[in-house]
N, C-alpha and C positions, 0 to 999 in steps of 0.2 A: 504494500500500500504506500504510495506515495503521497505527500501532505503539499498546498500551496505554501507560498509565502506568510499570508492571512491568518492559516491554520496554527504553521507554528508558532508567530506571536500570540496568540489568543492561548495554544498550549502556556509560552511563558508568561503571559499576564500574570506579573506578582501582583496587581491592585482585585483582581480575581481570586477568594478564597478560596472558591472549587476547581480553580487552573491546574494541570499537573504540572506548576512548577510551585506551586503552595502545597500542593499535596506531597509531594517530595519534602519540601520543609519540614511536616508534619510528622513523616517519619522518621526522618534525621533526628526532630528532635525526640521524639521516642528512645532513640536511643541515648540521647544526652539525660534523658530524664532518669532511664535505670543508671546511667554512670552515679547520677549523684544521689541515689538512693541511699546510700548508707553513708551520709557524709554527714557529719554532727552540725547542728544549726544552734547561731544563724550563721548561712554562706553569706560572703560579701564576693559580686564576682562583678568585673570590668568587662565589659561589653564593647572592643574594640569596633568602631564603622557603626555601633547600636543605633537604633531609635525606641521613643516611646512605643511605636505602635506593632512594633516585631512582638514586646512583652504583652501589651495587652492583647493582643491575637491569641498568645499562649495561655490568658489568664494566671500572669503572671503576677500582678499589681497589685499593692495594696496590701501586701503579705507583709506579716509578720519577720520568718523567719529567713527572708531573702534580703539583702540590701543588692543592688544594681548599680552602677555606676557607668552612664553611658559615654563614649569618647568618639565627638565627629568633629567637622569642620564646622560645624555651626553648633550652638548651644540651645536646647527644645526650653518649653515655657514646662516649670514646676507642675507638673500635671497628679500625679500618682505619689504618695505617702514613702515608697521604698527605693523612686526610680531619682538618682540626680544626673542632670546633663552637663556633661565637659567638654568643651574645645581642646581640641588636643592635635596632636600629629602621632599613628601608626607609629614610626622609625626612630621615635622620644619620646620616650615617656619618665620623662625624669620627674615631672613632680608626682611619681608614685615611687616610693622606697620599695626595694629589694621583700617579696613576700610579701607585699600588703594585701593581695587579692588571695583567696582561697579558690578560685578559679576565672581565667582570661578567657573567654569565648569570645570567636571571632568568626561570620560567617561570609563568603566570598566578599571578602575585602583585601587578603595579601597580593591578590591578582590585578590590583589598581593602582599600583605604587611606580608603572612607567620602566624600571630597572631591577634587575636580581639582587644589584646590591641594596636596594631601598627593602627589597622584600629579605634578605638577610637581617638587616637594622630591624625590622619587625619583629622577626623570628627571634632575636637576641631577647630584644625587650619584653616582648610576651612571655620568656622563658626566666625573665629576670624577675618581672611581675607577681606573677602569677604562682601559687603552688601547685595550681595544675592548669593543664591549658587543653583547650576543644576551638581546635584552627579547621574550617570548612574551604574549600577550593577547588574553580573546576579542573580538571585534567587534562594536559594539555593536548596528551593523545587522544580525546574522544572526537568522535569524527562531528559534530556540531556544536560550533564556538558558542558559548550562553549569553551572551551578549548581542551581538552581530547576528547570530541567528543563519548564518553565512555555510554550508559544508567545506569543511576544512580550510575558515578563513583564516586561521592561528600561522597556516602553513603557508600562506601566502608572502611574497617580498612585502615589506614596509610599502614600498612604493605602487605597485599594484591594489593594496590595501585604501593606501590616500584616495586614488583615483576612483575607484568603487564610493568609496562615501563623499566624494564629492560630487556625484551626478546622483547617489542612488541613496534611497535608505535600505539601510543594512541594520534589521533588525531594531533593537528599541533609540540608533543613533540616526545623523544625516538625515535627508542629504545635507553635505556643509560645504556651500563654494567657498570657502574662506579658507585659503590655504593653510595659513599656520594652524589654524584651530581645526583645520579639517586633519593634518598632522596631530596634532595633540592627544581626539578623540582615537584614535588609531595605536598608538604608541603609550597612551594611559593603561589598557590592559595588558597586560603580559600572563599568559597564563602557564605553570608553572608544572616541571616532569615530578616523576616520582621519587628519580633521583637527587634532583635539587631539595627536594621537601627533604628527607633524608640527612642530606647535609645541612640543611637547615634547620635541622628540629632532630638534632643524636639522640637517640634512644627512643623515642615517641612514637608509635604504632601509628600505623597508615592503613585506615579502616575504608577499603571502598567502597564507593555508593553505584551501585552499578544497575547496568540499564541496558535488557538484552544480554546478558552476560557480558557488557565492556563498563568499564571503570569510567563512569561519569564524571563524578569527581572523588577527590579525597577527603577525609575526615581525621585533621592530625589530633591525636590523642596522647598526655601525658601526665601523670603523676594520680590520678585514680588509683584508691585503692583495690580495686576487684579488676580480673581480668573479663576477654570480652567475650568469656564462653556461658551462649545460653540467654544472651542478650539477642533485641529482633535485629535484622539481617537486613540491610540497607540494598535489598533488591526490590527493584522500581518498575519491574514489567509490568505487573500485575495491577497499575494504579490505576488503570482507566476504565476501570468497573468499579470504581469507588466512589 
């Protein structure tokens, strides 16, 4: 079966609860939720790229035994009892001391940082942060870029990439006749092998999210006490009977 262009944005529609790429959320975070099952409360956890409305999607608000701390580019309005918003930068996070967070979750955000080295400086600070860390990202070998929406736009030259979003929309970007920024939106994602996650995150379990039997994306995993046998199983074929 093959899908228009249409098809698949309306698949990725994150503003769509019932979309299956919310639905895919919903499982991942399944699994984030038995991770922290056994974890003494209250957790305080930093929510790198967060927003308010990821949490209240999950009914996560207004708890007691949660504190949230969300870090974007912009700062949200005091909404929710447990949730506070920070401006920050990914690659610093120095006004958080070494261990302040009982867990750093971070969901397709390392993939927007432009350069490997930006997404190293991440991985550093998230590992400095955090006592445990739950890093989401798509993969770079799956044959449709999450973004772009494009079949094997990742694999594309830089410069073939420009050109395409500057006549076309490509997925939820473009079209942008504006050269630099039509370069920008191009070269802001990088999306990220298995082997770099790897060297970027020693020791940390690389839990795939797969779809069709191919590694959509990754789910880096670390300092959890339980291992991930017996936990649900981040295969995604079966979503659209749901």
């Amino acid at each position: 079966m093959s899908l228009s262009i249409p098809e698949i944005r309306q698949l990725a529609d994150v503003s769509n609860p019932s979309s299956f790429s919310n639905r895919m959320r919903f499982r991942r975070f399944q699994l984030f939720e038995s991770l922290i099952a056994t974890l003494p409360r209250p957790l305080r956890i930093l929510d790198v790229g967060g927003t308010n409305l990821f949490w209240e999607n999950r009914g996560w608000v207004n708890r007691d035994d949660i504190q949230i701390v969300t870090l974007n580019l912009q700062a949200e309005p005091k909404s929710f009892s447990n949730i506070e918003s920070v401006i920050g930068d990914a690659t610093d996070l120095s006004q958080f001391a070494d261990a302040s967070f009982d867990i750093v979750f971070s969901n397709s955000v390392i993939e927007h940082l432009f350069t490997l080295e930006n997404q190293r400086r991440m991985a550093a600070e998230v590992q400095r942060v955090g006592k445990a860390i739950w890093v989401q990202t798509p993969n770079f070998w799956f044959p449709i870029e999450p973004h772009f929406l494009v079949p094997g736009w990742q694999w594309l030259p830089t410069e073939v990439r420009v050109r395409l979003i500057r006549r076309w929309r490509c997925g939820h970007r473009g079209p942008c006749t504006e050269p630099v920024r039509a370069r920008q939106l191009v070269t802001e994602v990088r999306l990220m092998t298995r082997a770099e996650l790897r060297q970027a995150f020693p020791g940390a379990d690389l839990v795939p999210e797969r779809f069709l039997g191919l590694a959509k994306s990754w789910v880096v995993i670390y300092g959890f006490p339980l291992d991930l046998q017996g936990r649900p199983k981040l295969n995604l074929h079966n979503l659209g009977n749901r």
